[in-house]
C-alpha positions as CSV (number, residue, x, y, z in Angstrom):
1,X,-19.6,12.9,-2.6
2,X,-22.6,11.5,-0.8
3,X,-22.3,11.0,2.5
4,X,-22.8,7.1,2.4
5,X,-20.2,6.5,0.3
6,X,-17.0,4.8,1.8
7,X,-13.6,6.5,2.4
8,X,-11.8,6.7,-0.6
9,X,-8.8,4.8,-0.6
10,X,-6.8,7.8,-2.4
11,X,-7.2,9.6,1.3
12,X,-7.3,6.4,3.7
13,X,-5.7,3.5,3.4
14,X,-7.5,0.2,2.7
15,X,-5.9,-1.3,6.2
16,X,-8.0,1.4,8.1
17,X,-11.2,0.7,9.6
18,X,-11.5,-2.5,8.4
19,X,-14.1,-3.1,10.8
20,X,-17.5,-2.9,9.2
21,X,-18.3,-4.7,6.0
22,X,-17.2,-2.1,2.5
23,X,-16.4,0.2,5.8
24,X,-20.0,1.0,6.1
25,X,-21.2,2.8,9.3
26,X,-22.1,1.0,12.2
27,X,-26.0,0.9,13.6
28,X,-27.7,-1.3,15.6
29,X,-31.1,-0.8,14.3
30,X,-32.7,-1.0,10.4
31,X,-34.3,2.1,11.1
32,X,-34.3,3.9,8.0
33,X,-32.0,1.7,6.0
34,X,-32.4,-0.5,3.1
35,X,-30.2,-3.1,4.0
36,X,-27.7,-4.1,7.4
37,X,-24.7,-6.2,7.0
38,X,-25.0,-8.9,10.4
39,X,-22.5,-11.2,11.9
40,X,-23.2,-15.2,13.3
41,X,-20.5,-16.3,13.9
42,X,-21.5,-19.2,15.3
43,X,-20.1,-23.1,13.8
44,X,-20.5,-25.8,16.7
45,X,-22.9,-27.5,14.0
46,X,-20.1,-28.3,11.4
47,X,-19.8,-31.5,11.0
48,X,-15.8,-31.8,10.2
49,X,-13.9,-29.0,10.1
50,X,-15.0,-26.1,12.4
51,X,-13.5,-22.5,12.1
52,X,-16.5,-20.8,10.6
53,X,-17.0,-18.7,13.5
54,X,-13.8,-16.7,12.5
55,X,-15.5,-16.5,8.6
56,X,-17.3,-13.0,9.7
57,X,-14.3,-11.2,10.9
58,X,-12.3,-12.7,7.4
59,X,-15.5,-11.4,5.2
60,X,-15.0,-7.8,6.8
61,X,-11.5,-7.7,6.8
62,X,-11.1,-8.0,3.0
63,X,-14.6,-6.4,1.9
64,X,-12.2,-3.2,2.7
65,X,-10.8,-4.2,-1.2
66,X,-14.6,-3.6,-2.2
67,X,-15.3,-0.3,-4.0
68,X,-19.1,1.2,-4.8
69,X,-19.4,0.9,-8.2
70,X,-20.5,-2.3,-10.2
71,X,-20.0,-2.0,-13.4
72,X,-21.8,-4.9,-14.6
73,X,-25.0,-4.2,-12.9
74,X,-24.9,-0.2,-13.3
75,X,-25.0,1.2,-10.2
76,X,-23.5,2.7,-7.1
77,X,-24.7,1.0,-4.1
78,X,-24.1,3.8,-1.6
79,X,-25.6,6.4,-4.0
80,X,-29.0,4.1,-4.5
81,X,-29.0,2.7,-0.9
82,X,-28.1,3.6,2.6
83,X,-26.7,0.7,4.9
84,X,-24.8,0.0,7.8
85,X,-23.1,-3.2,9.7
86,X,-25.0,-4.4,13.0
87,X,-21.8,-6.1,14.0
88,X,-22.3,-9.6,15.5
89,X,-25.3,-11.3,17.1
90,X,-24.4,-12.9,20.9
91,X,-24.5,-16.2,19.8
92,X,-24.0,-18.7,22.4
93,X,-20.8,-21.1,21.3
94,X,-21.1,-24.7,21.5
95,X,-25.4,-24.2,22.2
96,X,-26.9,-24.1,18.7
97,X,-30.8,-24.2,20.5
98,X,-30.2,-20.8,22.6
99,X,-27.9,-19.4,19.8
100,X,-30.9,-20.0,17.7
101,X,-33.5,-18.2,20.6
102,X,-30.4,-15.3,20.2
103,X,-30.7,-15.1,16.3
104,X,-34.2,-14.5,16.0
105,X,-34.4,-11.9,18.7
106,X,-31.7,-10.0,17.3
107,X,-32.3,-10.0,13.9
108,X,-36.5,-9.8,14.0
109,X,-36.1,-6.3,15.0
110,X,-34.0,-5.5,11.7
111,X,-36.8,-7.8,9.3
112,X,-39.3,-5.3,11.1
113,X,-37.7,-2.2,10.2
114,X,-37.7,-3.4,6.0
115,X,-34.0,-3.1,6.2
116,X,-32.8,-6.2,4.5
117,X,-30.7,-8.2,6.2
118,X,-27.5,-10.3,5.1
119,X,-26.3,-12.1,7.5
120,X,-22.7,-13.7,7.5
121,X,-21.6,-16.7,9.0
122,X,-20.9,-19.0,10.3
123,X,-21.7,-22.7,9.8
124,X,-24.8,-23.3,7.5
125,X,-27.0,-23.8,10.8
126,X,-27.7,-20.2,10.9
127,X,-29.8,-20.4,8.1
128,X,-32.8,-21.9,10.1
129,X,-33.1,-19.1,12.6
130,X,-32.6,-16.9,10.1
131,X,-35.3,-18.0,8.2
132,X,-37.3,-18.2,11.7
133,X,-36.7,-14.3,11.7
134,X,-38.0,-13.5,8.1
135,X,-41.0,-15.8,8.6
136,X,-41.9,-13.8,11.2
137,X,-42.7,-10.6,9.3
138,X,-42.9,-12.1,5.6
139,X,-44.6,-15.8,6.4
140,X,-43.3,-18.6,4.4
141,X,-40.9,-17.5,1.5
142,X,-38.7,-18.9,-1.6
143,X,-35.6,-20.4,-1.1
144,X,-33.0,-20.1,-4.0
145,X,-29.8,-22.6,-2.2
146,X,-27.0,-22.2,-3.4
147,X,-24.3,-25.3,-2.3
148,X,-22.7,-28.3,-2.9
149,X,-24.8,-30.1,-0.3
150,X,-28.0,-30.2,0.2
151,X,-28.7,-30.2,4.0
152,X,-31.7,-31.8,4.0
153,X,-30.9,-34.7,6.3
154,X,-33.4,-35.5,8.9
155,X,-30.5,-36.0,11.4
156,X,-26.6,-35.9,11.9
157,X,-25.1,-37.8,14.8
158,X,-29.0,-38.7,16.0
159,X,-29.3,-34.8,16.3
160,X,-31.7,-32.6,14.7
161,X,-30.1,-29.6,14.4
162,X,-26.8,-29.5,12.6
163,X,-25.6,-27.6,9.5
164,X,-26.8,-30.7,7.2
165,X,-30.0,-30.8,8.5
166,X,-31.5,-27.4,8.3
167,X,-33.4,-26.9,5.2
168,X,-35.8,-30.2,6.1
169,X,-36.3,-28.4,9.3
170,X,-37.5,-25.4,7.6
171,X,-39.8,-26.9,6.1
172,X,-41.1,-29.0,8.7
173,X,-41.5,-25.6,10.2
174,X,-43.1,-24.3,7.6
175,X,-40.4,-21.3,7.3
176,X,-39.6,-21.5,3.1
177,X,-42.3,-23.0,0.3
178,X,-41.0,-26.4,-0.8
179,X,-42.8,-25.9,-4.5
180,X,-40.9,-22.6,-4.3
181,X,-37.1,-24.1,-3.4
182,X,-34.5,-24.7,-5.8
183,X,-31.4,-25.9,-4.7
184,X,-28.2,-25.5,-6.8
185,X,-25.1,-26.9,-7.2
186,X,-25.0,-30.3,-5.3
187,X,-22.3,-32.7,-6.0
188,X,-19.7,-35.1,-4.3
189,X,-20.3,-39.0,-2.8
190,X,-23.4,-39.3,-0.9
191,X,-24.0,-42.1,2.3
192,X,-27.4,-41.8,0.6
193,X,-27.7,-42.6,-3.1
194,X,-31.4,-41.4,-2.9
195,X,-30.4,-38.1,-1.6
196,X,-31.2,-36.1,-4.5
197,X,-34.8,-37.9,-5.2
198,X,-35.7,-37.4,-1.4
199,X,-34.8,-33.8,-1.9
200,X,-37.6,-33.6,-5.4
201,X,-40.2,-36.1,-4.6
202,X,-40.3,-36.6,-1.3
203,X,-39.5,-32.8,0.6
204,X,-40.7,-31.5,-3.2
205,X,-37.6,-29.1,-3.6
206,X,-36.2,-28.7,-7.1
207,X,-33.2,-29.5,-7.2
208,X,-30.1,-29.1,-9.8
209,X,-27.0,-30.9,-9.4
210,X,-23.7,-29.1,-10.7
211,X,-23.3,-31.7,-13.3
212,X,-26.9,-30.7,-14.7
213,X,-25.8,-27.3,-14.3
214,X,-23.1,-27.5,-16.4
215,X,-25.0,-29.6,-19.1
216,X,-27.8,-26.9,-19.3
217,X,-26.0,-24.1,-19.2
218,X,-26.5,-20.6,-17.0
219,X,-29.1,-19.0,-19.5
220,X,-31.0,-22.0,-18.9
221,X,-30.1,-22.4,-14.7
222,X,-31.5,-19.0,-14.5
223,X,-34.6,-19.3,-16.2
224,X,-35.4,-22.0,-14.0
225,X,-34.7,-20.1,-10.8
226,X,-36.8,-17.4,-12.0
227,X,-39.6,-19.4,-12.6
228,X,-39.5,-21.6,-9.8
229,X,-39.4,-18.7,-7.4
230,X,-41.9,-16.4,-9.2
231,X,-43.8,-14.2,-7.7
232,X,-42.5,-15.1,-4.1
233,X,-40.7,-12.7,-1.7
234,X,-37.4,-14.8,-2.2
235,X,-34.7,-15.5,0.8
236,X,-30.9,-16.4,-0.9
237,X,-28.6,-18.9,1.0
238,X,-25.4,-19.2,-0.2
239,X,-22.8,-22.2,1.2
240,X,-19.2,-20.8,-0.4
241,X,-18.7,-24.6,-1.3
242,X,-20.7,-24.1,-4.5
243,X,-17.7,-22.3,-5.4
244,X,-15.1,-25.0,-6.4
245,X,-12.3,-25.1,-3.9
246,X,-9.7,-24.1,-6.3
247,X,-11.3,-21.2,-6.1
248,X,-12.6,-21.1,-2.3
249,X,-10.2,-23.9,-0.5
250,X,-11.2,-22.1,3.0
251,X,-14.4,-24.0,4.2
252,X,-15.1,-26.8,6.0
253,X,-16.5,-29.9,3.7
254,X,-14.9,-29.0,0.5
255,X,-16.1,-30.9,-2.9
256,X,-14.6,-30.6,-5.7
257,X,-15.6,-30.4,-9.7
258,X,-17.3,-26.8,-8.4
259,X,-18.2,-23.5,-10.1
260,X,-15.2,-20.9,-10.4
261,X,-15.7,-17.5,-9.6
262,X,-16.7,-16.1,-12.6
263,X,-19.7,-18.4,-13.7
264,X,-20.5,-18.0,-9.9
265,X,-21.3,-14.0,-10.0
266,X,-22.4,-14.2,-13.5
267,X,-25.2,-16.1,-12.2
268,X,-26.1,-14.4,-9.4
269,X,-26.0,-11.2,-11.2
270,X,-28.5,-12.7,-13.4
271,X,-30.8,-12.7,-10.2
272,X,-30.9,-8.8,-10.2
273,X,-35.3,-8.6,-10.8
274,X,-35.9,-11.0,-8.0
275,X,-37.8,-9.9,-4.9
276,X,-34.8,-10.9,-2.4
277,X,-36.0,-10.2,1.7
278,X,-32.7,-11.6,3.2
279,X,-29.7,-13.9,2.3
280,X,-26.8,-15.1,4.2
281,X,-23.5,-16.3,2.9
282,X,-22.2,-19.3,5.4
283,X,-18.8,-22.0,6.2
284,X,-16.0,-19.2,5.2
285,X,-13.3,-21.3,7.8
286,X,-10.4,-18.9,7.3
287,X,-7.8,-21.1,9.0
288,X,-7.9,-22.7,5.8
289,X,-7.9,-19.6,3.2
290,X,-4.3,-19.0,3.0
291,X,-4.8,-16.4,0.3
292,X,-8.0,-14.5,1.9
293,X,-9.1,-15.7,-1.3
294,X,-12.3,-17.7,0.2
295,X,-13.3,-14.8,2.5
296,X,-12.9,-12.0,-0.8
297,X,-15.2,-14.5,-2.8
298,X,-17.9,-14.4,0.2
299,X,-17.5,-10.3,0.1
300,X,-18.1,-9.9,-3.3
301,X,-21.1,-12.5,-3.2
302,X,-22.3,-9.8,-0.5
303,X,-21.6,-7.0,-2.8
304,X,-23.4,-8.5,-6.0
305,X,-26.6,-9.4,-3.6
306,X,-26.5,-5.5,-2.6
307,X,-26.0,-4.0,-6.1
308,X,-29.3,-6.5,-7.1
309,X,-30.6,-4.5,-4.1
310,X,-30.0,-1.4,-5.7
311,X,-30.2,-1.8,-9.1
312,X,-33.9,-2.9,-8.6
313,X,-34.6,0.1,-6.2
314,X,-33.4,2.2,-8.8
315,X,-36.0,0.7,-11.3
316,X,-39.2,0.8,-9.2
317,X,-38.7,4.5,-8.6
């Protein structure tokens, strides 16, 4: 057996060092891996329900449940990859600006190295200094979003920062391409019945509402990813709310008339040729995820975005 692979649950039981995401080892430094596994917990952004912060330690807890192989894609992650779990940045609670300055010090080091970086959160606010982090090393990248909501408010309670804001501050910052952007999923009641038109003419994202989704189908959602981002080093963002809360119930804005589970990975896995430099996976709120149910979906969302990791290693060899 190779030496990254995780205990096997025939010889250690599942409830065992349930620490580290899959039980990976711990490191804090990229050097010399392909991808780290990092915690934000941070969620004084959230807008109604908070409890986001506790979403990292849910993730990790249940990823345990995750084995190496996936079957779909073809490959053994720990066999194509090596990878670890940084643990959790020292974010700052209740100050999102120095939790911010914290992000991007932390997890610069870690874009540096090549490893590639998922971060868990967390409320969706993390996103921004994530992106500040990868700008730094890969400039201005494409942004595939997925969500029910499309955060692009300019502000929330006359602030700038919030978890509904941050994708009109990266641009603004010049952090993602907006002719590169797709955002996927949106749905619910709005304040602002021009939401969706501000989003494609005005900030020039594209973006696909789930009822659009489900008229067009995934073959055709895909192909319209792919070509929107080609060519781009490519950042993924993915808000568990896309998922449709009978599915997910443990985040903070539900919306229902969402994606289940299946049609959720079978369109991600779909992804698998993209050039992906980072993704985080945000608003698990476990308080309300009675099952774990929410929290296993985030894992395996984690676990699809590292077999696409490896399956693609595996064909540039």
């Amino acid at each position: 057996m190779s030496r990254n692979q995780p205990a096997s649950a025939l010889s250690s039981p599942r409830f065992c060092n349930t620490g580290n995401f899959m039980r990976l080892p711990s490191s804090k430094t990229g050097e010399g891996l392909d991808f780290i596994v990092v915690g934000a917990p941070f969620d004084t952004a959230s807008s109604f329900r908070t409890g986001a912060r506790f979403g990292v330690s849910a993730i990790r807890s249940i990823s345990a449940l995750i084995k190496p192989n996936n079957v779909h894609l073809q490959v053994n992650v720990l066999d194509s990859l090596k990878g670890a779990d940084y643990g959790d940045i020292n974010i700052v609670p209740g100050y999102i600006e120095p939790t911010y300055d914290q992000i991007v010090e932390e997890l610069t080091p870690i874009v540096e190295s090549k490893a590639i970086p998922i971060i868990l959160g967390g409320d969706h606010s993390i996103s921004l200094p994530n992106l500040r982090a990868i700008h730094k090393v890969h400039g201005p990248v494409a942004l595939v979003h997925f969500d029910s909501h499309a955060d692009i408010n300019d502000t929330v309670f006359g602030q700038k920062y919030n978890h509904g804001t941050v994708f009109r501050r990266a641009l603004e910052e010049g952090l993602i391409e907006s002719d590169h952007t797709i955002q996927v999923g949106m749905r619910g009641s709005l304040y602002d019945a021009d939401e969706h038109r501000v989003a494609r003419e005005e900030l020039g994202f594209d973006l696909v509402p789930a009822h659009e989704v489900m008229e067009m189908g995934r073959e055709a959602l895909v192909e319209r990813i792919k070509e929107r981002v080609k060519g781009k080093k490519v950042f993924l963002t993915f808000d568990i709310d896309f998922v449709d809360p009978a599915y997910a119930p443990g985040t903070g804005t539900p919306e229902v008339g969402g994606f289940t589970s299946h049609e959720t990975l079978a369109i991600l896995r779909e992804l698998k040729d993209l050039e992906f430099v980072g993704c985080d996976i945000v608003e698990v709120a476990p308080q309300y995820d009675a099952t774990e149910m929410t929290a296993f979906m985030a894992a395996n969302i984690g676990f699809e975005f590292i077999s696409m990791l490896a399956r693609k290693k595996n064909l540039d060899k």
